[in-house]
N, C-alpha and C positions, 0 to 999 in steps of 0.2 A: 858737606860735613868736612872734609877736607880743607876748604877754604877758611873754615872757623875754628879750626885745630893749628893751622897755619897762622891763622890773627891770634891765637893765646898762646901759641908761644913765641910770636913776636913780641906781646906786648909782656911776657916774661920776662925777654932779653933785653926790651927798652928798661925796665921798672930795675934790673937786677944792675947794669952799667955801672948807676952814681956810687952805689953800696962799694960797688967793687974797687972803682978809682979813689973814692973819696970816703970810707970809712967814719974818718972822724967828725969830717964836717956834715957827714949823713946824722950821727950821732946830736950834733949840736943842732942841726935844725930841727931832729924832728922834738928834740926837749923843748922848742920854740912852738912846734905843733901843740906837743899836750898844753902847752899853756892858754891855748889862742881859744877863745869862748864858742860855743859848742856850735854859734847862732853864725858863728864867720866862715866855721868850718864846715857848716853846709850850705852855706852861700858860694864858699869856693867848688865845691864838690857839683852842687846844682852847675855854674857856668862851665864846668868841666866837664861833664854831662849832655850839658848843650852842645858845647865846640864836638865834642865827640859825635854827638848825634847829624849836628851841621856836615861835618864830612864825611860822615856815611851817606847820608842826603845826597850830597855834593859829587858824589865818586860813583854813586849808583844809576841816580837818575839824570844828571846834566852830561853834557860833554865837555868838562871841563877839564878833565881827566882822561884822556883817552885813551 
């Protein structure tokens, strides 16, 4: 439990960064987001999903990570 209270609020502090440094340009992409068709945005979400799932795979069960 510890370990996965640890990963969400990393992935807090990764997510919270761009907003922080880059306000405005956070503002103009994501208007770029709402626009992009609903069928792209879970295409991106899906490979995002994978890569995510790929290194928990990667980190857990190989030694490639040590």
């Amino acid at each position: 439990m510890k370990l996965l209270v640890t990963a969400l609020g990393l992935a807090f502090i990764l997510e919270a960064i761009p907003y922080v440094l880059f306000p405005e340009a956070m503002q103009r992409w994501l208007a770029r987001i709402g626009q992009m068709p609903a069928g792209a945005l879970r295409g991106t979400g899906l490979f995002a999903l994978g890569v995510g799932l790929l290194l928990c795979y990667l980190t857990q069960r190989t030694g490639l990570f040590p």
